[in-house]
N, C-alpha and C positions, 0 to 999 in steps of 0.2 A: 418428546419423541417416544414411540414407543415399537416394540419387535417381540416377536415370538420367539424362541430358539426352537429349531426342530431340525430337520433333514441337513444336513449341509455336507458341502465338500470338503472335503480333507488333501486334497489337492492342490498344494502349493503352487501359486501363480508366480508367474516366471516373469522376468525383462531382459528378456534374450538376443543381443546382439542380430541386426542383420546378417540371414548366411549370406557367405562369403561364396558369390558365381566358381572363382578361381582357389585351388588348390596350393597354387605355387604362385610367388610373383615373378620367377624369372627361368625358363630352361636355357640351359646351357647347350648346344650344338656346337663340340669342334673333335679335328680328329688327334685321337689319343697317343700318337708316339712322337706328333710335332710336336706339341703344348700341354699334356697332362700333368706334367712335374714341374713344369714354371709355370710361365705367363698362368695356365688356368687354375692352377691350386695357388698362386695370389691373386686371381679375379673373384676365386670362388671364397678366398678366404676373406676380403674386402667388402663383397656384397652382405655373407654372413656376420661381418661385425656390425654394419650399417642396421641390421636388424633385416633384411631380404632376405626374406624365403626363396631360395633356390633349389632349385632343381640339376642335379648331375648326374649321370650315369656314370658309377663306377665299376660294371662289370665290363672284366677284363677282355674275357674271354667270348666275343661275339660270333653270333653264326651268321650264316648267309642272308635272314629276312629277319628285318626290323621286330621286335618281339608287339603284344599288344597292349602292354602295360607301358610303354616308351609313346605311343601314339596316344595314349591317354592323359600322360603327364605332359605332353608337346599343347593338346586341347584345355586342359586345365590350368594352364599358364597368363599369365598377364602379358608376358614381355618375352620374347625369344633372342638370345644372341648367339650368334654363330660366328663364330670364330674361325675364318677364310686362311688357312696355312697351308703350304705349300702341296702338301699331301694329301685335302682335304679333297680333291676331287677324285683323288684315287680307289673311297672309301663308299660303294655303293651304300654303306648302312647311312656315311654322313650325307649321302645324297638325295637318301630316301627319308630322313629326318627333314631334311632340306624342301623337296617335295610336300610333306606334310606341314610342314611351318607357315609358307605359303599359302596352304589352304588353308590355315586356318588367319590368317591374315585377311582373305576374301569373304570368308566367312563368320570370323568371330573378332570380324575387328582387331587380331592382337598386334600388339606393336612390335615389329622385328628391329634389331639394330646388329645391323651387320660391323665385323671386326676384323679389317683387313691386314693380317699378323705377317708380317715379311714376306706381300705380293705386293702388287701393285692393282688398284682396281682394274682395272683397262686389262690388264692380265685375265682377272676369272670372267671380266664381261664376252672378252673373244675366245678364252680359252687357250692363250697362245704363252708366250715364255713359261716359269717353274709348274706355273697351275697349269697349262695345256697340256703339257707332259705329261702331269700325274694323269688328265682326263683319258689320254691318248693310250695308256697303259690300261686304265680298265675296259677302253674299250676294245684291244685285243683281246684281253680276258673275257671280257663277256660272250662278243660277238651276236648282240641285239640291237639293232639299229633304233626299233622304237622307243625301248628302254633309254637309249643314249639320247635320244633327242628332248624327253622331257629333261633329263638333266641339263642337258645342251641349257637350253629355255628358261629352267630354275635359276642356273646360274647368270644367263644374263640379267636375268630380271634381282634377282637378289643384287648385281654389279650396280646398279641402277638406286638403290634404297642408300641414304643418306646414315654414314656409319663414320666409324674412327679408323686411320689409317697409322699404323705403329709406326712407319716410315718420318710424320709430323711430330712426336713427340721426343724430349731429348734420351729418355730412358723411360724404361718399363712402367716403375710406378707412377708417373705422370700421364701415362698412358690411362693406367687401370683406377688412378682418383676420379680423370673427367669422367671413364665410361661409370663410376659409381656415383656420380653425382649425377650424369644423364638419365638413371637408369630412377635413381628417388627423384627427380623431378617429375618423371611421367607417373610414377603409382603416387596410386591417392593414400592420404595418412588413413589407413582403415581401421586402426588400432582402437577395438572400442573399449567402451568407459561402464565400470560398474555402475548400473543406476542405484536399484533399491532392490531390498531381500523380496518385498512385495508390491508390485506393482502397479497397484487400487488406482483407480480412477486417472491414468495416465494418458488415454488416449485419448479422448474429449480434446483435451490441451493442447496433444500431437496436433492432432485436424485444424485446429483453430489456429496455432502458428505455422503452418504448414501453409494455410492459407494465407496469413502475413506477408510468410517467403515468397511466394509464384513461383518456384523454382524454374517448375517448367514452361511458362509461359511467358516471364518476363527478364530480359537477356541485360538491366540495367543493374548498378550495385546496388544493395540497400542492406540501410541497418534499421534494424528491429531492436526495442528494448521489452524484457517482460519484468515487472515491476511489481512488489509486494512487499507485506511485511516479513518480518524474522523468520524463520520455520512454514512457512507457507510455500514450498514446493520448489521455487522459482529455477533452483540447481537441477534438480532431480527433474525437470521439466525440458532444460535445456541439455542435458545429456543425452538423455532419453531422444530427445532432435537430432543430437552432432549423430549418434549412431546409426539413424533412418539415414541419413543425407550425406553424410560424409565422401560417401564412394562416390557421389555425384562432380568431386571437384578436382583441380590439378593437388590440392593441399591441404593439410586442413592443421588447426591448434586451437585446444580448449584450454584457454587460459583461468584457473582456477583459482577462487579465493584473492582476486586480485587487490581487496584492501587489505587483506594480509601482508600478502608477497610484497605490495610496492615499497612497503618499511625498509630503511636504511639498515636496518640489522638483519634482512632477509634477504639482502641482494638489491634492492629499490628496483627501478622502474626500467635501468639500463638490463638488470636478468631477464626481467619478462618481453624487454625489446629483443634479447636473444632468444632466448627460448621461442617466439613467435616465427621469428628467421630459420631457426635451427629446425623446426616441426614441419613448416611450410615445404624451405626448402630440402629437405633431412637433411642438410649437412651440420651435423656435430662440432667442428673446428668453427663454424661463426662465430668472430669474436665484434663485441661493438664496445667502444671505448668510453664514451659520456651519450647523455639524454640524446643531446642534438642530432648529431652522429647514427644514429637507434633510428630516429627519424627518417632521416635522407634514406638511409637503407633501407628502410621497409619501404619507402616510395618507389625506387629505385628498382628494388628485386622483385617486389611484388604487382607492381603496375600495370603488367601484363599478364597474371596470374590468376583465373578465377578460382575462390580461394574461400573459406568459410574459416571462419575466425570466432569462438566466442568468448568472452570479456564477462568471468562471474564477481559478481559481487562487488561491482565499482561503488564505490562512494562518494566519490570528487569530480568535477571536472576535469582536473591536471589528467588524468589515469585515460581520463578518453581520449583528450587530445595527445597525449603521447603512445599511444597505443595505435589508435586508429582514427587520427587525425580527420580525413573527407573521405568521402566516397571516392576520388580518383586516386588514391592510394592504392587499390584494388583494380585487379584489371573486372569488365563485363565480369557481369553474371555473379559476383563476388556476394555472399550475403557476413554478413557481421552479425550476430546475437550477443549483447547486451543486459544482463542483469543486475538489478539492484533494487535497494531498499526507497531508493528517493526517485522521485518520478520529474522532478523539476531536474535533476542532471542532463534526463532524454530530452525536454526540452530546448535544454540550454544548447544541449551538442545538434539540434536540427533533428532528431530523428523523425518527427512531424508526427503523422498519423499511424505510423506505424509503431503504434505502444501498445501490449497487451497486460492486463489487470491479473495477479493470481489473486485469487476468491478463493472462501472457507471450501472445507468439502463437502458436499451433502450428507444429508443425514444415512442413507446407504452406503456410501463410500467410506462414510467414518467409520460407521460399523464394522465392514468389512477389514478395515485398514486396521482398528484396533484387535477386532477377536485375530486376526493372522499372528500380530505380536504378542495378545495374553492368553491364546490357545490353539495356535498352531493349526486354526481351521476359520471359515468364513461366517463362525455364528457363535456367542457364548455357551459356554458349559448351562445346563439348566439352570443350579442352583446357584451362577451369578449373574442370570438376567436383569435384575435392580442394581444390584453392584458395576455392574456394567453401563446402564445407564447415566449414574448418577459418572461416571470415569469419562462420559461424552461427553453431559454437560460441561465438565470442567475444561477439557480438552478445547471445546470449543469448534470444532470442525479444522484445525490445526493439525496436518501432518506431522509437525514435529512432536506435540504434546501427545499425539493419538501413539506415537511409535514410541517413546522415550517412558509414557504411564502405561502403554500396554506392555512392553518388556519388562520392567519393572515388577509388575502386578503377578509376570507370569510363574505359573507353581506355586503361589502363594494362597496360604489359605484364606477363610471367610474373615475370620478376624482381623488379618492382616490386611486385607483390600481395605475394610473399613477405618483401619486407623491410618494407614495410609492418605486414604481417600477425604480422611475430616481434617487431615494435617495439611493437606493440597489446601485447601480453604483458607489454612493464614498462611501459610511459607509455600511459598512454587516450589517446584520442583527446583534441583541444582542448575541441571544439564540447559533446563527451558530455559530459566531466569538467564545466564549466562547469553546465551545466544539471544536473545530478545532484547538481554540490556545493553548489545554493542549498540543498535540504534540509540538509544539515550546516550552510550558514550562520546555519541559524534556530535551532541547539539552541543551550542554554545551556551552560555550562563541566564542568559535569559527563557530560553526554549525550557532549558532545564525546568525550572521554575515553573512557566505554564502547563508544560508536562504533567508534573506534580501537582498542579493545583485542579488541574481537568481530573484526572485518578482518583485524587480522595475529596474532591469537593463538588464537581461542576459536567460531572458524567449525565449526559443526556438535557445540557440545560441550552437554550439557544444561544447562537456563536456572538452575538452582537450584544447580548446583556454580559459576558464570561467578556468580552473584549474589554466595554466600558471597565468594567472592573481590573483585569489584568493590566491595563492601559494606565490605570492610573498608578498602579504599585512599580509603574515606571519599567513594564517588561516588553512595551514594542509589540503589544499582541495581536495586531492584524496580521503582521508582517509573520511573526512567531507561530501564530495556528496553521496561516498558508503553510509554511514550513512543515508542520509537524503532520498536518495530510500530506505531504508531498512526498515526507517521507515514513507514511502508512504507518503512523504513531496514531493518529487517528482519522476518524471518518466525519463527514457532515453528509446528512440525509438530506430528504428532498425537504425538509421542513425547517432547515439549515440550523439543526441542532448539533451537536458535538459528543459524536461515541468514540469507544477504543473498546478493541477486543479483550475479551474480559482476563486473558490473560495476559496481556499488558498495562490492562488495570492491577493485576495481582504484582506484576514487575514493578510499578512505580510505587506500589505501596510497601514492599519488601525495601526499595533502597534507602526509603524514610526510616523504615524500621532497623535499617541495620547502623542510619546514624545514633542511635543508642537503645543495643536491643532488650538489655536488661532496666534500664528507665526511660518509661514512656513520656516521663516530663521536660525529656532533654530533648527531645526530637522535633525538629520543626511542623512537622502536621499530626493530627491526632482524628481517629475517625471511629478507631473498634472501640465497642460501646463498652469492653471490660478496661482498656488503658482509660479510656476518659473516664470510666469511674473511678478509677484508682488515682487518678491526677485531680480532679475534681474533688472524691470526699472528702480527700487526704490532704489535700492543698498543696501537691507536690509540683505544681507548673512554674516554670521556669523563662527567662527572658529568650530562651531558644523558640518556643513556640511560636509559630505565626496563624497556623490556621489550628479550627475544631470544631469537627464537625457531631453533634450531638443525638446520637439515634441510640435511645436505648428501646429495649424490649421491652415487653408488656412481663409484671410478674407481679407475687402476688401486693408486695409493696407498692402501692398506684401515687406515693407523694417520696419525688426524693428530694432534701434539703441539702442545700448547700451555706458555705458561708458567706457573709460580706466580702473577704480577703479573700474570694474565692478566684478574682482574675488580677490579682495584685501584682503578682508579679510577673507578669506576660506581657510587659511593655512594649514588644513587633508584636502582639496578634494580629493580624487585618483581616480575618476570618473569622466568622462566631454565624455558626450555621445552628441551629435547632428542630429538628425533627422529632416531636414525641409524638409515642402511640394515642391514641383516641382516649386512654383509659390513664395515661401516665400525665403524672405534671410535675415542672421541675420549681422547685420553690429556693427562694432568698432568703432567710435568714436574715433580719431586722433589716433590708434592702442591701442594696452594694455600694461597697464604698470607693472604685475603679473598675475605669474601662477606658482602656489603650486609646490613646488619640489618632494610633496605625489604622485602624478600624475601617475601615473600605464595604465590608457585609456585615450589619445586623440584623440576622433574617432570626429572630426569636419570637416563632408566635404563641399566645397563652401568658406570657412574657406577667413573673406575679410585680415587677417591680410598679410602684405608684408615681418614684418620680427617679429619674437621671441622675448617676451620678454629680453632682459640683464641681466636678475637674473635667468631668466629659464634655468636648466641645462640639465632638466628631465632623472636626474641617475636613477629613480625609473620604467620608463616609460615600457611597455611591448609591447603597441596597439601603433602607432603613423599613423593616419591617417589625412592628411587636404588636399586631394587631390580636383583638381578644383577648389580652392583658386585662390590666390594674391601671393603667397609665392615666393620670390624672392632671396631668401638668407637663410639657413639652418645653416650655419657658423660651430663654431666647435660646436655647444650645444647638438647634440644626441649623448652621449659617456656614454649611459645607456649598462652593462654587461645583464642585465637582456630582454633587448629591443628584440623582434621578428618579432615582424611584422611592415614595414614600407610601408604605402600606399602612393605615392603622384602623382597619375594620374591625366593626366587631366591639372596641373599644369602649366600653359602656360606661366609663368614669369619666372619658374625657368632654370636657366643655366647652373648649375654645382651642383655633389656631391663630398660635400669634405670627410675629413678622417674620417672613422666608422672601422678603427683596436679598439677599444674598444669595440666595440659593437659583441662581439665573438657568442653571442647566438643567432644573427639574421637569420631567417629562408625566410622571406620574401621579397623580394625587389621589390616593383611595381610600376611602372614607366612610364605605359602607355599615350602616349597621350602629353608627356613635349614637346612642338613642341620649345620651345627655349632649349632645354638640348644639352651641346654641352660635356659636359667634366666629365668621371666619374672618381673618383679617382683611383690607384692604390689597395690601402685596400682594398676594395669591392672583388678585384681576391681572397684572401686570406679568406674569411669568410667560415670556416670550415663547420658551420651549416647548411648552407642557402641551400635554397629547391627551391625557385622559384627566378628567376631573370625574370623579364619581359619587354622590353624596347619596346612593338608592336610602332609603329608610332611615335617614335622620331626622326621627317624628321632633324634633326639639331644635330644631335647625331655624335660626329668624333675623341671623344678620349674616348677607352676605357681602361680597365687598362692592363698592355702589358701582363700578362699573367694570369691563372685560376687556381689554385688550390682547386677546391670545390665539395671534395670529396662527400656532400648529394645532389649535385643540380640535382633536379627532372624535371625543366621546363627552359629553354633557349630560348627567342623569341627577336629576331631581325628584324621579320618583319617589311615592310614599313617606315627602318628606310635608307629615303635615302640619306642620306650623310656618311655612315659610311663603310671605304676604308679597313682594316683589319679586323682579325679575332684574339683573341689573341692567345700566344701559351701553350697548355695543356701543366700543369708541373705533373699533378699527374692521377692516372689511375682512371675514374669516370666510378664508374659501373652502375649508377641510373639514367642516362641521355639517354632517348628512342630517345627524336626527335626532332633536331633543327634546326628554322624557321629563313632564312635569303633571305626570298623573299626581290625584290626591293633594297637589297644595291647594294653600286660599290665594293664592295671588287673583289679583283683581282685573288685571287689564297687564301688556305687554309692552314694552317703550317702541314706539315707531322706530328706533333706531335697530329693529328687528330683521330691517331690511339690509342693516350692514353684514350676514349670514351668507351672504351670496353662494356658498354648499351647500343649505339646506336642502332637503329635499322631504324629510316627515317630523310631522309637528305634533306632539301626542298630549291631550289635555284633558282625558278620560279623569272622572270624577273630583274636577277641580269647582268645591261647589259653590266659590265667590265669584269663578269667574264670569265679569260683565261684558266684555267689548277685547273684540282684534283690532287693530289696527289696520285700517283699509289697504293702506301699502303693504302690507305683508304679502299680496298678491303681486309685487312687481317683482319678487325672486322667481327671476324664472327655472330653477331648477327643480323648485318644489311640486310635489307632487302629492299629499295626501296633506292635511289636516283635518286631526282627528278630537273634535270636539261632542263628545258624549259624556252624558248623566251629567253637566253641568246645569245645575238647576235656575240657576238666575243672569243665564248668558242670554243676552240682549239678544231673540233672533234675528235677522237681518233678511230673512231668505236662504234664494242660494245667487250671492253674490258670486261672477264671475272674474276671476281677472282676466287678464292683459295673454295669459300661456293657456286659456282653459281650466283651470286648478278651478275645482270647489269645497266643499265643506259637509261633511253629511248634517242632518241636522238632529236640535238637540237630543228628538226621539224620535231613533231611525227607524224604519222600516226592516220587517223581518230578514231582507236582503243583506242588510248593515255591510254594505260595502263604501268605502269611505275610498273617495277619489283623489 
């Protein structure tokens, strides 16, 4: 990635709560010598503990016309109560509030709840017993007919609105709890949530869950899950939502941190069942006694409720189903948001298709999101454009690393970015590692292991060779990988290889490391090319070890020796990976005298050993690769059942493969390049599994096994192998074999049993210069489609024999066309 620094804003980007339409959630309407000193200085005193912003008029002393700051806070209100006492009609101010309330009732939708304080409704709807009188008295006083008749009018229609009458309850405060519970039922929880100090790239994710929701357009409940790993946004996402949307519902609760909270020393599962009740419905005094209980009630209260609920950071199933059980827990229109680290939970709870993925940040955005935190503007200081850089790669496109390295970094000089920034490279960060390694704390004993063995061994290798292998060290690995993308530990691309974000590579390489951080020989994986030197020259390795992976650098030393007892005591290895430079080789010392029977990967190419340890049997082995070696002698020691791939190209010493009938599960045979191989066994015809056999350029190649039975074999190359006179004879009918390459031998002629190939489709025999005679049935495979017979100088021409599908043969000197049919 690369950027300029130049012009930029210095203008700190906000995440600024939705404004709030309403000023007040509640004005108060009642008249002041019936009720100012009781009933309403405890209604006003109840609403304001509940957290309701009210509105009251306290001046005393009132004039004749309504002021216009009281008509503004009447318009600005959510909820109007009026408080109907005896005297209230006598109060042209409370009449003319009254009048105003109403309009704005028609006009701004606000909800009135009338409070009928020692009358009787039937009273102010006609106007007749205590309240008629008071009316009856201002209207001698006024003596305006038309004036009198919108009140007239006000008040019956206010008589008419469905309110609390004081007369029903047994005393006061029984009265003023329902009118405070009636009053937090109808306002929405609008109480918003700090997001982030900086904003970057937030709204993208708004839109795209927002479209998830339908809010406005579909009236069914639904839960939505957004699903990521560690520090990748997915909180900071769904905040950012509850605040856009919240005023939209009768309730709302963002339940946070919920694999925290549901711990038995945080209150468990029964707090956040209250806490969900309590937010919803604001009443505070919800109490819920056990899980079950938690249950019933949120069906119960909330069933008719449309209601927005979100649920961060679940981990389990239990946490869902006791939290938010089905969709008909929620009345319509109800949405649930859901976050977490494992995407099999969503799944599992039904939320269908409505799962949303958090992904890296772009390279813009990270930019952005880091210079806010290490320079308090949207582009780097000049002179730490490179330093800056090099603080992205490591970050990763990770919100949390980008906020946690750019704070860190900031007001810190050159030198200190860099030492910083080269110490990132073995040890994470504190704050990262921590929040990253909760996912690894939740797998179980096995996951763990694959985890680990993906990070420092098997980062970017395909899923189904890393399985074979894990599978057999008895870790459950299909099952285990599903798992560990599900829960965005890692990724499989479209080529079904196996990645993890690099800093989660750095997390699972750190927990290795801290199983013993001052000796590298005690620790079970080994990958940095300074510990394996120092456990290698030293001979410090230990029976802790399982795996080791060998990459060292190119320097000026291009031969490094080690000794026989050099894996002596590493009895669990099942790891032995080798990566060397082009220019480096790693050499044995008078050969080796052990190697771990655990041994699952022997991937050591250049590999200087001549012959196998004598204790080495490797039954356990899967990978066996030492191609371009010394290897001179294989003997009987690979009789591994579990063995599949056998690499040994390249191998210029070796002579001969002897017998691998044990080795039943072998799928690979590579062999390229053995310019001494003269003799392959028998067995190898017979290997049921095997998928490639490759022998390109074994000029010394002259006994192979006398016949084939191998019914999966995908790939057959005998090119440039010129010493080799036969062909064997097919004993079984191989439907998987397209196209076999036998440029350059002397073979003389092909067994008619050619035809048992029934896949072939190209037959390539370019510069085979003994060859005499096809076998006329070779033309009854009907799949075939080219045989390509050129520069054979002593091939018996025949024409151009057709067969049975059309297929012909170009001939032996073609035409400048040389299209070979």
């Amino acid at each position: 990635m690369a950027f300029q620094s130049g012009a930029s804003s210095s203008s700190s980007p906000s995440s600024s709560p939705p404004i709030r339409s309403c000023n007040h959630d509640v004005f108060l309407s009642f008249r002041g010598e019936d009720v100012r000193n009781n009933f309403i200085s405890h209604l006003y005193k109840a609403l304001d503990e509940r957290g309701i912003n009210t509105y009251i008029d306290n001046n005393l002393e009132r004039g004749e016309e309504i002021s216009p700051a009281l008509f503004k806070a009447i318009e600005e209100s959510m909820i109007s109560i009026i408080v109907l006492s005896k005297n209230y009609a006598e109060s042209r101010w409370c009449l003319d509030e009254l009048l105003k309330i109403l309009d704005c009732k028609e006009t701004k939708k606000q909800i009135v709840l009338p409070i009928f304080f020692q009358v009787d409704p039937s009273e102010v709807r006609h106007q007749n017993g205590i309240c008629g009188k008071s009316f009856d008295k201002l209207g001698d006083k006024l003596k305006d007919n038309a004036k009198m008749l919108k009140w007239k009018e006000a008040l019956e229609k206010v008589a008419h609105i469905s309110g609390f009458s004081s007369a029903k309850f047994g005393n006061e405060s029984e009265c003023i709890e329902k009118i405070v519970q009636e009053v937090s039922s109808k306002l929405p929880n609008r109480t918003c949530l700090h997001v982030v100090n900086y904003p970057i790239g937030l709204e993208s994710h708004v839109e795209d869950i927002n479209m998830l929701l339908c809010i406005e357009f579909i009236n069914e409940t639904r839960m939505i899950g957004i699903f990521g790993t560690g520090g990748i946004g997915k909180t900071t996402i769904a905040k950012e939502v509850y605040n856009c949307i919240a005023d939209k519902f009768e309730g709302s609760c963002f339940l946070a941190n919920v694999r925290e909270n549901s711990k038995p020393d945080k209150g468990g599962l029964v707090k956040l069942q209250k806490k969900i009740l309590s937010n919803i419905l604001r009443d505070p005094k919800v109490e819920v006694d056990d899980v079950d209980r938690g249950i019933n009630m949120i069906q119960e209260k909330l069933c008719c409720k449309k209601v927005l609920l979100v649920l961060d950071d679940i981990d389990c199933l239990d946490q869902l189903e006791k939290l938010s059980g089905r969709s008909d827990w929620f009345g319509l229109g109800s949405r649930i948001i859901i976050t977490t680290r494992d995407k099999h939970i969503l799944v599992q709870h039904d939320v269908g298709n409505w799962i949303y993925p958090m992904n890296e940040m772009d390279a813009k955005d990270a930019l952005k999101l880091f210079s806010w935190h290490a320079f308090k503007r949207d582009q780097p200081d000049n002179d730490f454009v490179e330093l800056t850089e090099l603080a992205l790669q490591y970050a990763g496109g990770l919100p949390l690393a980008l906020t946690v390295v750019g704070s860190n970094l900031r007001g810190r000089d050159i030198p200190f970015w860099r030492s910083e920034l080269e110490k990132y490279q073995r040890i994470p960060h504190k704050k990262i590692y921590e929040i990253l390694k909760i996912s690894f704390d939740g797998l179980d004993d096995f996951e763990k292991n694959i985890f680990l063995d993906i990070a420092c061994f098997f980062k970017g290798d395909e899923r189904e060779y890393v399985t074979k292998i894990l599978d057999s060290c008895g870790f459950f690995a299909y099952a285990g990988i599903k798992n560990l993308n599900d829960k965005c530990l890692i990724t499989i691309d479209e080529h079904d290889r196996l990645w993890m974000h690099d800093l989660l590579e750095d997390m699972g390489k750190e927990i290795v490391r801290q199983e013993s951080p001052k000796e590298p020989g005690k620790r079970s994986r080994l990958w940095f090319y300074k510990d394996v030197f120092e456990v290698l020259e030293k001979n410090k390795g230990t029976e802790q070890i399982e795996g080791i992976l060998i990459n060292l650098p190119w320097d000026d030393n291009n031969m490094i020796c080690l000794g026989s007892e050099v894996f002596a005591k590493m009895e669990r290895l099942r790891i032995l990976i080798v990566k060397m430079d082009g220019e480096i080789y790693l050499s044995i010392k008078s050969g080796l005298n052990y190697l771990s029977n655990e041994l699952r990967v022997l991937d050591w190419p250049e590999c200087s050993l001549e012959l196998l340890p004598s204790s080495f049997h490797g039954e356990k082995l899967i990978v066996f690769n030492i191609g371009g070696g010394n290897i001179r002698d294989l003997g009987t020691r690979l009789q591994s059942r579990n063995l599949t791939s056998i690499d040994l190209s390249d191998s210029e010493y070796l002579t001969n493969i002897l017998d691998l009938s044990r080795c039943s599960n072998l799928e690979k045979l590579i062999l390229r390049r053995c310019e001494s191989l003269v003799e392959i066994h028998d067995s190898v015809g017979f290997l049921n599994k095997l998928v490639e056999l490759d022998f390109t350029y074994c000029s010394s190649l002259k006994k192979l096994p006398r016949s084939f039975k191998l019914r999966s074999l995908k790939l057959l190359d005998f090119k440039g192998c010129t010493s080799l006179e036969y062909f064997p004879e097919i004993k079984c009918e191989m439907e998987h074999l397209k196209c076999v390459w036998l440029e350059s031998t002397v073979i003389q002629e092909l067994p008619s049993s050619i035809t048992y190939l029934i896949g072939l489709e190209e037959l390539y025999l370019e510069g085979c210069k003994s060859l005499v005679r096809l076998p006329i049935n070779i033309f009854q495979l009907k799949r075939l489609k080219n045989v390509s017979v050129q520069n054979c100088p002593n091939f018996e021409y025949f024409g151009k024999e057709v067969g049975h599908n059309g297929q012909s043969m170009p001939c032996t000197q073609p035409p400048k066309s040389n299209n070979p049919v």
